[in-house]
C-alpha positions in Angstrom: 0.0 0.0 0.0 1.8 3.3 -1.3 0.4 6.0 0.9 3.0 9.2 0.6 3.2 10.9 -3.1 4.8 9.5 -5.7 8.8 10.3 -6.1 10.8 10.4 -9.3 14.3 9.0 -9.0 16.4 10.2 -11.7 20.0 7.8 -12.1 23.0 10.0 -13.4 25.2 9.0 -15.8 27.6 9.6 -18.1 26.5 8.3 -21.1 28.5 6.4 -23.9 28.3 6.7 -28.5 25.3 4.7 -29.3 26.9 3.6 -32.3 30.6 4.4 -34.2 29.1 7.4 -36.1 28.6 9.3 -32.5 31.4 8.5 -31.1 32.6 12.5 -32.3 29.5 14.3 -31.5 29.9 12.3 -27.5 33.7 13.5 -27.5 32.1 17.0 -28.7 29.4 16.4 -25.8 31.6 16.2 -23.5 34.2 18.4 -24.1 31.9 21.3 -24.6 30.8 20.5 -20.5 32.1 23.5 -18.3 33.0 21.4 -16.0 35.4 19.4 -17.7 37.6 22.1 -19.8 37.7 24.6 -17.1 40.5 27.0 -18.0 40.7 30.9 -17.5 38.6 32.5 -20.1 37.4 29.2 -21.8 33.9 30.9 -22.6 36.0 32.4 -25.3 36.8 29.3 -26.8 35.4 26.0 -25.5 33.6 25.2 -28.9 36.1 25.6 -31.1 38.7 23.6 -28.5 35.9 20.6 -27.8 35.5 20.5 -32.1 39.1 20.1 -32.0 39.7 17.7 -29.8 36.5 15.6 -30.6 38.1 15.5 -34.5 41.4 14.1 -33.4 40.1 12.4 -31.3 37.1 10.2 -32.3 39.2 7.7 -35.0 41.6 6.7 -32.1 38.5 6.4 -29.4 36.3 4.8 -32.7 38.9 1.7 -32.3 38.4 1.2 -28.9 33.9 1.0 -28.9 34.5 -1.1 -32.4 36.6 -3.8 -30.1 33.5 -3.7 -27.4 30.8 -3.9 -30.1 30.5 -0.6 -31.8 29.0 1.4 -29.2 29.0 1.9 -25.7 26.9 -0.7 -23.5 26.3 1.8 -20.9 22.9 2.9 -21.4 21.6 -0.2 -21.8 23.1 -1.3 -18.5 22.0 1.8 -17.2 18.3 0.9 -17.8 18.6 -2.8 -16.4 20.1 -0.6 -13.1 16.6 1.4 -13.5 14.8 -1.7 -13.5 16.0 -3.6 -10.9 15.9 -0.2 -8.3 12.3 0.7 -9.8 11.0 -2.9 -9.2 12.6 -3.0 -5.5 11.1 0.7 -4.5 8.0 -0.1 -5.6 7.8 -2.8 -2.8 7.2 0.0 -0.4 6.5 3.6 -2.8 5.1 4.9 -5.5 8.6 5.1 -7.2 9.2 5.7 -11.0 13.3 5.8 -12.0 14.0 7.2 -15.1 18.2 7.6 -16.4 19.8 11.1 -17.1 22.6 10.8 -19.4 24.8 13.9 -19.4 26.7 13.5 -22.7 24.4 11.4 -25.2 21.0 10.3 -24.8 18.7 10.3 -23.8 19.7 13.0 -21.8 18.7 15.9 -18.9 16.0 17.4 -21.3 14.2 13.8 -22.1 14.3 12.3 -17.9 12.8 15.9 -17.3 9.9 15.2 -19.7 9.2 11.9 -18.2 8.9 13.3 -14.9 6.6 16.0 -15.8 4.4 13.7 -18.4 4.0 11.5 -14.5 2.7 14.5 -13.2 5.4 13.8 -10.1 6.4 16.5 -8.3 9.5 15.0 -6.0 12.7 13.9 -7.6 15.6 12.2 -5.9 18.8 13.0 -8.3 20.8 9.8 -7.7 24.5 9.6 -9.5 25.4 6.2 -10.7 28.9 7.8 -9.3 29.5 6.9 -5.8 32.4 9.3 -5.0 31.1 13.0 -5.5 33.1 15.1 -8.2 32.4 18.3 -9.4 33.0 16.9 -13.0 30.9 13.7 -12.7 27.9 14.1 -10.0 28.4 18.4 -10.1 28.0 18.5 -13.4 25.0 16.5 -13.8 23.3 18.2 -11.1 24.5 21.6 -12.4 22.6 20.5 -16.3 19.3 19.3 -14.3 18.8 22.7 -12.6 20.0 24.5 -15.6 17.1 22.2 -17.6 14.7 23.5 -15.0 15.3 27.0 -14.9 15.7 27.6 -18.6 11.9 25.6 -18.9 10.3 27.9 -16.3 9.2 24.8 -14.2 8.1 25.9 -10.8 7.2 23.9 -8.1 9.1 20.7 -8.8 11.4 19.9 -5.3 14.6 18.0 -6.1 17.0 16.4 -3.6 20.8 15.3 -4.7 22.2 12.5 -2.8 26.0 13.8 -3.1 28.2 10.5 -2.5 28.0 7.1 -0.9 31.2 6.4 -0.9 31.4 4.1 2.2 27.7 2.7 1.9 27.5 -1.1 3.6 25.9 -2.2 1.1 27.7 -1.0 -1.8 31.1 -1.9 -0.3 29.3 -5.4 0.5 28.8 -5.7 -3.4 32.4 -4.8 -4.3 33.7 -7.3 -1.6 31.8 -9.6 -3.2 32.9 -9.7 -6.9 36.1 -9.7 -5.5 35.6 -12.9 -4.2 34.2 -14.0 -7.3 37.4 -13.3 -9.2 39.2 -14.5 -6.0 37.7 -18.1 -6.5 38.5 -18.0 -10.7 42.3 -18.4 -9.3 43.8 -22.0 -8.6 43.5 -22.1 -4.7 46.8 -23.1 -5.0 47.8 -19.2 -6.2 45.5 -17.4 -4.1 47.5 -15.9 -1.4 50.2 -14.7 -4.4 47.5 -12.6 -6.3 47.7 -8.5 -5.6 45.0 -6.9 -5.6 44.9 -4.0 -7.8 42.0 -1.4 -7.2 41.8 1.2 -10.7 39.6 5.2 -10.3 39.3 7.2 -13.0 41.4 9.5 -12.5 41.7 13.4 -12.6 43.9 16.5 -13.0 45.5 16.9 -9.9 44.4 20.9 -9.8 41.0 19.8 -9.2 41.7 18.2 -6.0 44.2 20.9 -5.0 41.1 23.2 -5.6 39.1 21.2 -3.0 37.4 18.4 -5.2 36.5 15.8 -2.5 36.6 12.9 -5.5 40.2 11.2 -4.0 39.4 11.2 -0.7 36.1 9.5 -1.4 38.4 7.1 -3.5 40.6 6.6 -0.8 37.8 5.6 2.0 35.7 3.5 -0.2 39.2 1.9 -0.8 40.1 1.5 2.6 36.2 0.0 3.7 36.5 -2.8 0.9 39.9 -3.4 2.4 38.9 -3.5 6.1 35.8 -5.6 5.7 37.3 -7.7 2.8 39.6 -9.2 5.4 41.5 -10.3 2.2 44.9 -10.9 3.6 46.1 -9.6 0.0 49.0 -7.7 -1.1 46.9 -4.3 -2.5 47.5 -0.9 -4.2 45.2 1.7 -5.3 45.5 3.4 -9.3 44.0 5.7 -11.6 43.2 5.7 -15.2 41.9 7.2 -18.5 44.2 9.8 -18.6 43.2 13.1 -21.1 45.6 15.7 -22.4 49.0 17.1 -20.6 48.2 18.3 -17.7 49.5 16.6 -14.2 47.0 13.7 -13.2 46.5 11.7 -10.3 49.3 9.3 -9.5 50.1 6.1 -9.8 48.4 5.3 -13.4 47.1 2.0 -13.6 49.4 0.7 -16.5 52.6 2.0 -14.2 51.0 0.0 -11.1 50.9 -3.3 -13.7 54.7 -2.6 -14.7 56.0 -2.0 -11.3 54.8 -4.9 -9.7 55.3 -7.3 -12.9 59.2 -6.0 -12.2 59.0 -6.9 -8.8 58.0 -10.4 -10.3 54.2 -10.6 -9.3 52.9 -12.9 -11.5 48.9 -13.1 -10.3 46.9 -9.6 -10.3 43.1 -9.3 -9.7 41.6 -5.3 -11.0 39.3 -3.4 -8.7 37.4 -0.9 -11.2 36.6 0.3 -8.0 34.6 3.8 -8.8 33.0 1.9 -11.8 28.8 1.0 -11.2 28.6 -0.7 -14.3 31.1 -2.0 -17.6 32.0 0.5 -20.0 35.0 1.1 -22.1 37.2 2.5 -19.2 36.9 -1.0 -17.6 35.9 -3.6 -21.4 38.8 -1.8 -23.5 41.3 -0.1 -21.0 41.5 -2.5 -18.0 40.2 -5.9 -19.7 41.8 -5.6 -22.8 45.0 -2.5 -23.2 46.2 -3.1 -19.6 45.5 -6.9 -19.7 48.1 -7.4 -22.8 50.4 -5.0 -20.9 50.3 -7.4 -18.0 49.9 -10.8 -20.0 53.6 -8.9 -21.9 55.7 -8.4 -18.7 55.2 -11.9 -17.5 52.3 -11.9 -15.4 50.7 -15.4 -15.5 46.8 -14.4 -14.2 45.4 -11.4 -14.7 41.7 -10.7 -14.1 39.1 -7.9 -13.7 36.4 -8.6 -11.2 33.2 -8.1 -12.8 31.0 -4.8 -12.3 28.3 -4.1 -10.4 25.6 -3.8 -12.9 22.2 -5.2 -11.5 24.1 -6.9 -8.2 21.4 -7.4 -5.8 23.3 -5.6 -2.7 24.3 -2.4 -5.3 20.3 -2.1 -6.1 20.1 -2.3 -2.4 22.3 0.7 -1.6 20.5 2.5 -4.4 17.0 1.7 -2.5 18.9 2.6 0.6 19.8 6.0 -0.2 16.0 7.0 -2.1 14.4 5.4 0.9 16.6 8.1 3.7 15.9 11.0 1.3 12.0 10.2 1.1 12.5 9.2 5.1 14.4 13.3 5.7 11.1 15.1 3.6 8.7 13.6 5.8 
């Protein structure tokens, strides 16, 4: 029996090509985002830069979404994630999730009209990015509002849940893939594998500047280690490096060929701020970094698999709509 109103909960994402042909009008997407080319004066000439870069760009980026299967897989993981949350709300609410892609669609403008065309007027803005970043969950926050304003809607009351970095539930769900790749090694191997958790990285001015994304790394890093209890060897990476500028450090690749020097021979891959596969974790990790690895010697290498639709992820999801419905009443 639903008895409050009904909520909207709208998932945040980035958003991936939909086939080869948009892989440069994504690149332009993205690149044209504020947020992401944020240099002094760069009103003057973000479109121009974002064409540029999008154009050399795309061919190079093309390769890598033609070795996943032409296009990006994230939206439609991104709707199975919708599913599953909308299903297990609707136990207890009258929930209806719809996905807000911020770079290709469907995107702010097209979860806005859904919302309206229910007639809801709650919505729960809930980032499919655990650790908060102005360029990941800021951004998408900053477009919905911007949406909003620029369609004159009044009356519609929106709460963003910032992070959930060191949820139970969702470091209960990374622990547990672990184990899964943890049992695809030969027991006899297990205590030499090192595990080997990979971030997206970013420019290192942004966290100078006060971002709180590495920190959130850092303690969601540190829970799945404490209540992991994996008696492991384990380090903690970035990746996905853009352009010149000084990034956090150490990369992913330069993780793999230190230890590989040091003679490690077994390595299990944490995508740990990853909520579902896309071609940071199919291309980079599982396929660029795994021939880098499989090249200096290293016997096993593995990725544990993503989140997706894992029952204790959709948990902390329901979790966190369930507290914001629980602080408006």
């Amino acid at each position: 029996m639903h008895t409050q109103e009904p909520v909207a909960v709208v998932l945040l994402q980035l958003g991936g090509p939909d086939s080869l042909a948009n892989v440069r009008p994504f690149l332009y997407n993205l690149f044209c985002d504020p947020d992401i080319i944020d240099l002094p004066l760069a009103f003057l000439f973000r479109k121009p830069l974002a064409r540029l870069i999008s154009s050399t760009r795309s061919t190079k980026v093309q390769e890598y979404y033609r070795r996943i299967g032409r296009r990006s897989p994230i939206l439609k993981l991104t709707r199975r994630q919708a599913r599953a949350l909308q299903n297990e709300l609707r136990r207890t609410m009258d929930a209806h999730v719809v996905v807000a892609m911020r770079y290709w669609h469907p995107m702010t403008e097209a979860a806005l009209n859904e919302v309206l065309r229910a007639k809801i007027k709650r919505v729960i803005l809930l980032p499919l990015y655990p650790q908060y970043s102005k360029t990941t969950t800021g951004s998408s926050a900053r477009e919905w509002q911007r949406v909003v304003d620029r369609r004159g809607i009044k009356g519609l009351a929106s709460a963003l849940v910032a992070e959930y970095c060191e949820h139970p539930q969702y470091i209960a769900a990374l622990i547990r893939n672990i184990r899964i790749a943890l049992n695809r090694v030969p027991a006899k191997d297990r205590q030499r594998v090192h595990l080997v958790f990979s971030a997206h990285g970013t420019p290192v001015k942004l966290v100078q500047a006060g971002d709180p994304y590495q920190q959130q790394i850092i303690r969601t890093y540190n829970a799945v280690i404490r209540e992991g209890n994996f008696d492991l060897p384990h380090h903690l990476c970035y990746q996905s490096k853009v352009g010149p500028e000084r990034w956090l450090e150490p990369s992913l690749n330069a993780t793999i060929e230190r230890l590989a020097a040091e003679n490690v021979t077994h390595l299990v891959t944490v995508p740990i701020a990853f909520v579902s596969d896309h071609s940071e974790t199919l291309w980079e990790i599982n396929m660029e970094t795994r021939a880098l690895a499989k090249e200096r010697g290293v016997k096993h290498f593995d990725m544990t698999p993503a989140l997706n639709t894992s029952p204790l992820f959709i948990a902390a999801l329901a979790d966190l709509v369930k507290t914001t419905v629980d602080r408006w009443a």
